[in-house]
N, C-alpha and C positions, 0 to 999 in steps of 0.2 A: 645251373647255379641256383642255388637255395634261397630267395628272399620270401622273407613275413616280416607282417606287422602287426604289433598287437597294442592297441589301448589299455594304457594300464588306468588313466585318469583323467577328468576335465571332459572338454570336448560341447562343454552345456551348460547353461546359461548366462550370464551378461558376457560372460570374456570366451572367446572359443580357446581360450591355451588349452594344450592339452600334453599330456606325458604318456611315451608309450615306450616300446622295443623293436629295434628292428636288430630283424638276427638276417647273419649269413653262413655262409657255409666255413667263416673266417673268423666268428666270433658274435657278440651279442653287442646291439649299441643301442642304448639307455638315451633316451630325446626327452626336451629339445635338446641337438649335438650341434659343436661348430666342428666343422671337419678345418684342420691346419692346411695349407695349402702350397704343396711341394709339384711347384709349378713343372721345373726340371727332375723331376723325383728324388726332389731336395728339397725341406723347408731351408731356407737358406741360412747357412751357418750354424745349425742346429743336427745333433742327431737323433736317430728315430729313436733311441731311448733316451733321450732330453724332451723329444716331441710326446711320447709317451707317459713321459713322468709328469708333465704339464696336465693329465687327465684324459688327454684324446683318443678316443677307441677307433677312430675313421680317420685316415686322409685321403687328400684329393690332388691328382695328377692331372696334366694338360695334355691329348693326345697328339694337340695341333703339336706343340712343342716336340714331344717326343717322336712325331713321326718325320718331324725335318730333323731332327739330333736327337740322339745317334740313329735314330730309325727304327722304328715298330719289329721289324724281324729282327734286328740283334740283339732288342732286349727280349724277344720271344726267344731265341737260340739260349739264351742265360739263364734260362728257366722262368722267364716273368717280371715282369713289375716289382712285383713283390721281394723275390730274391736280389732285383737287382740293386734295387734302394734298403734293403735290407729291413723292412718296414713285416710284421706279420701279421697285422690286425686289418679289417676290408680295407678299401681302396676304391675312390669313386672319381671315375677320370671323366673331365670335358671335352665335350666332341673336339674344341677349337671353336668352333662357330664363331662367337664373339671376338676373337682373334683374329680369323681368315676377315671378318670383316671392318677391324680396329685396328693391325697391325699390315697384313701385307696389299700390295699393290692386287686390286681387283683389276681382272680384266673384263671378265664375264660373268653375270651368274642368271641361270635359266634354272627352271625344272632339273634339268640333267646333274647340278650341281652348280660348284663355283671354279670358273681359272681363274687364279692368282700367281705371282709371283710374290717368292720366298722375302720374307726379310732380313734373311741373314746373306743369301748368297745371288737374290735373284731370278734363283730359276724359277722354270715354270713347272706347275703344277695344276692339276683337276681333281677336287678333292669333290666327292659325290656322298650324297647318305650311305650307299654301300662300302665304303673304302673308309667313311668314320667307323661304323662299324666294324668291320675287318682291322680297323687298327687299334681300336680296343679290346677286341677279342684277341688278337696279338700281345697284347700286354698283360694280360689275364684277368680283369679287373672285377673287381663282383658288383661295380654297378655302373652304365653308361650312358652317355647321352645321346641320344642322338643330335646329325648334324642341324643347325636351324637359323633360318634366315634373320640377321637380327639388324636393326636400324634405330637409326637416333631417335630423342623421343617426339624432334620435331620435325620429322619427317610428313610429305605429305597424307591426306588421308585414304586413296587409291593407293599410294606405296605401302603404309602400313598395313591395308586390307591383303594386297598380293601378299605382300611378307609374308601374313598369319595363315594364308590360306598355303603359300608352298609349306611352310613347315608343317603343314597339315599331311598335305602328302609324301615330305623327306619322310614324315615318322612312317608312314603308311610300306613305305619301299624300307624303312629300317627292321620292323617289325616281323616284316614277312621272312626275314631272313633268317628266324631262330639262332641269336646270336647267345654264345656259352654266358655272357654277363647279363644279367638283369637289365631291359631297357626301360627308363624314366621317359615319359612325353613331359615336354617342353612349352608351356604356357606362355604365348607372343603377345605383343597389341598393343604394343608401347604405349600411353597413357588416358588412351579411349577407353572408358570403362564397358562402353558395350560391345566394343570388339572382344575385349579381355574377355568380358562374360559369355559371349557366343564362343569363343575359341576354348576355353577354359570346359563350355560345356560339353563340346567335338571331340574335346580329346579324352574328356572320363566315359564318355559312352567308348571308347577301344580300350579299355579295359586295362589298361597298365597296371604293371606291378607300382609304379611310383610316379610324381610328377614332378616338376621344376618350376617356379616361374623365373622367367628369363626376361630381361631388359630391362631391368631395373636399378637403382643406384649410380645413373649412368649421367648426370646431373639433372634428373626433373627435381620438384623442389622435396621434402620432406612430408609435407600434404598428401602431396599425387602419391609419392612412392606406399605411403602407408593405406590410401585409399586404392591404390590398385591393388595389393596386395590382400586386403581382405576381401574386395571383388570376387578375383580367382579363389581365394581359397572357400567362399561360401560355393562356390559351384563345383568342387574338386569330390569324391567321395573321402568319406571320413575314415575306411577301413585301408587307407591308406597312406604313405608317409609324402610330407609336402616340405619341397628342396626350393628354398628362398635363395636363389645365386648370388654369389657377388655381393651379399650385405655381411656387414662383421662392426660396427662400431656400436658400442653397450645399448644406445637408449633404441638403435633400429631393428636390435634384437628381440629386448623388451615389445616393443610395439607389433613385430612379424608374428612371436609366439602366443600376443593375445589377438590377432586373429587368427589365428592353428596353423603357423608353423611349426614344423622340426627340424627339417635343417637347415644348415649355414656353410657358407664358406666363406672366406675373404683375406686377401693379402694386409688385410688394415693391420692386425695389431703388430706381425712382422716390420712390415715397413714403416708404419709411425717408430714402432722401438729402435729400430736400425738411424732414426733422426732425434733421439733422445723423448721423445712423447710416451709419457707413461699411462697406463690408466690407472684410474682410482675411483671409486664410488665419490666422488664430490666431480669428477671428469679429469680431461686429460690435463696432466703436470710434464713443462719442459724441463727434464732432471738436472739439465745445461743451467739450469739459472740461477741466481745467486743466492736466494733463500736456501739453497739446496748445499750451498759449499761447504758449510761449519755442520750440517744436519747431522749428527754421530749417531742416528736412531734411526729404523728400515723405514725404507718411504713407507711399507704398510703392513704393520708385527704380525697381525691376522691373516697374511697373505699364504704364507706357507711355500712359495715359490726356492728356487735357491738363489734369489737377488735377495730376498725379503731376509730369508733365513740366514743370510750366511754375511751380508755384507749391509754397511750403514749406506744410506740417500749419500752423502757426503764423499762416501768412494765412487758411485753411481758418477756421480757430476766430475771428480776426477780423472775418470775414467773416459769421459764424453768430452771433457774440455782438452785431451792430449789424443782425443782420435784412436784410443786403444781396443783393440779389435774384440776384448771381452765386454767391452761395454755396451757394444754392438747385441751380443751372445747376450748376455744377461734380462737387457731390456725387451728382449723376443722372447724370452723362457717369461718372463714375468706378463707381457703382455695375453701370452695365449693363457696363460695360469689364471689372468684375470679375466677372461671370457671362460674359459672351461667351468671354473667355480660358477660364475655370473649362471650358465646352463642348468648346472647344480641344484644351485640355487631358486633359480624358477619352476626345476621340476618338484623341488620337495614342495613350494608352494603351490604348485599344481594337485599335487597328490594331496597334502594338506586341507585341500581348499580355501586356500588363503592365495591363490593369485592376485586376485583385483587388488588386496590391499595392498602388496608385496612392491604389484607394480608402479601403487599411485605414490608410493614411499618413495620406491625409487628413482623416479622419475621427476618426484618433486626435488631431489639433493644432487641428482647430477646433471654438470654445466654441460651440453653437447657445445662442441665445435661451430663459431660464426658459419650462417649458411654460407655466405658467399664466400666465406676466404674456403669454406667444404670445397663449393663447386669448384673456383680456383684449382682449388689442388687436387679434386678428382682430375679433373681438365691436363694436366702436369702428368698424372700421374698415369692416364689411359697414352699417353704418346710415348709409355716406357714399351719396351717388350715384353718383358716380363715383372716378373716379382721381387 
């Protein structure tokens, strides 16, 4: 499988953002990117040409998910991932890791892997770095993770130290396996900054096509997440692309990509839309609410989306206060439409040279989310199954 990266821009001086390309054997994706996130190889309630037309050249599949339903070999019998979801453009699936370790019942986890039992049905399983692997490459995916031991971020500090160091070696036994998909190593160390930076260095000396940092946004506060994040990424090498997990709300973007991030993922704008939370460059708007009923004008004209385009704020709340299942639909087209652009947007000021202002601009006009009612509802929102 074909992965490159190429720096088109940035990368130096006061802000690391930087804008580059990473191609696959599937097509070309233009960074910073937020990959949509079709948990079930489904953005939920959306088609892949609805998910497409929002701007997104990448999404992102769950293996854990898919290897307990339908099963890794029936979507490899169907011709792949790809065909199955009907999706044509790359695809970058999750070992599960964070899953095996948030959703099912642990039994065991050593070196050898982890036993858990299923969350859907119970049974038992032994999911190993080889068997992540083998179920990605089963899927067809052009880029993987490997499996990786992941814990709270207040975890003790001997647990967090084992975590980073077995994930040292999951990657070690994934790697050796020449698996058909491109393997990312996975950056641990929940909110120690000198774990993060010894681990973060362990894993650029093997030479990955890409990295991830993983265990973040998982509720430490907004500080740590952005201080750990630029930790890793000053020790990651630069000729390569660096995969922010699990962040997706506008100002954590902004902050990942001026320390050199590229990519993203996350269920946020899905799932806030799906509860009427829209985004907007001023922050999130509940479209439920009453300013919003008489509104006969798009929540945002500039927007271009097909909520923005086609329909007033005023149907939106309509729509949301009688429970109608387009409303659902719309507010997810609008939400990824308003992160895709948001990507857009940081790279032309990337290439421009005009990031630092772009960002102080924007970050001085939009209202982020109270932290605790955030934590709250990340909290709510980690004890779902899925997306």
């Amino acid at each position: 499988m074909v992965l490159t990266f190429r720096l088109d821009g940035g990368g130096e001086g006061p802000s690391s953002a930087r804008a580059g390309t990473l191609t696959t054997d599937r097509g070309e994706v233009p960074t910073p990117a937020f990959m949509p996130v079709g948990t079930l190889a489904t953005v939920k309630a959306l088609t892949p040409d609805e998910v497409a037309a929002t701007g997104a050249n990448i999404a992102l599949v769950n293996a854990y998910h898919l290897y307990l339903r339908p099963g890794h070999r029936l979507i490899e019998s169907l011709g792949g991932v790809h065909r199955f979801m009907g999706w044509n453009g790359p695809i970058l699936s999750d070992s599960g890791g964070y899953q095996v370790f948030s959703l099912a019942r642990l039994l065991r986890v050593d070196d050898e892997g982890v036993r858990f039992r299923s969350h859907l049905d119970g049974s038992e399983h032994h999911y190993t770095p080889e068997l992540a692997v083998e179920v990605q490459a089963a899927l067809g995916v052009d880029i993987a993770m490997p499996l990786d031991h992941v814990l709270p971020g207040d975890a003790p500090a001997p647990d967090q130290r084992e975590a980073a160091e077995r994930t040292l070696r999951w990657f070690d036994r994934s790697r050796d396996l020449d698996p058909a998909p491109a393997l990312f190593a996975i950056v641990q160390g929940c909110v120690d900054e000198d774990l993060r930076r010894w681990h973060a260095r362990e894993l650029a000396a093997r030479h990955a096509p890409g990295y991830a940092i993983g265990g973040l946004s998982v509720g430490e506060s907004k500080a740590d997440q952005y201080g750990i994040t630029g930790v890793a990424c000053a020790e990651l090498p630069p000729d390569r692309p660096r995969y922010l997990m699990g962040v997706g709300s506008p100002e954590d973007l902004v902050h990942a990509v001026a320390a050199g991030v590229d990519l993203f993922d996350c269920v946020l704008p899905t799932r806030l839309g799906r509860t009427g939370s829209l985004f907007t460059d001023d922050g999130r708007v509940n479209i439920k609410s009453a300013p919003f009923k008489d509104r006969g004008t798009p929540l945002n004209s500039d927007c271009g989306c097909t909520a923005c385009g086609n329909y007033s704020a005023a149907y939106l709340n309509h729509l949301f206060r009688n429970d109608e299942l387009l409303g659902y639909r719309l507010a997810s087209i609008h939400n990824l439409c308003y992160i895709q652009n948001l990507c857009r947007r940081m790279r032309e000021a990337v290439l421009a040279g005009d990031f630092e202002a772009f960002a102080g601009e924007f970050l001085a006009r939009y209202r982020p989310a109270d932290e605790a009612a955030r934590t709250e509802q990340r909290a709510r929102w980690q004890a779902r199954s899925r997306d």
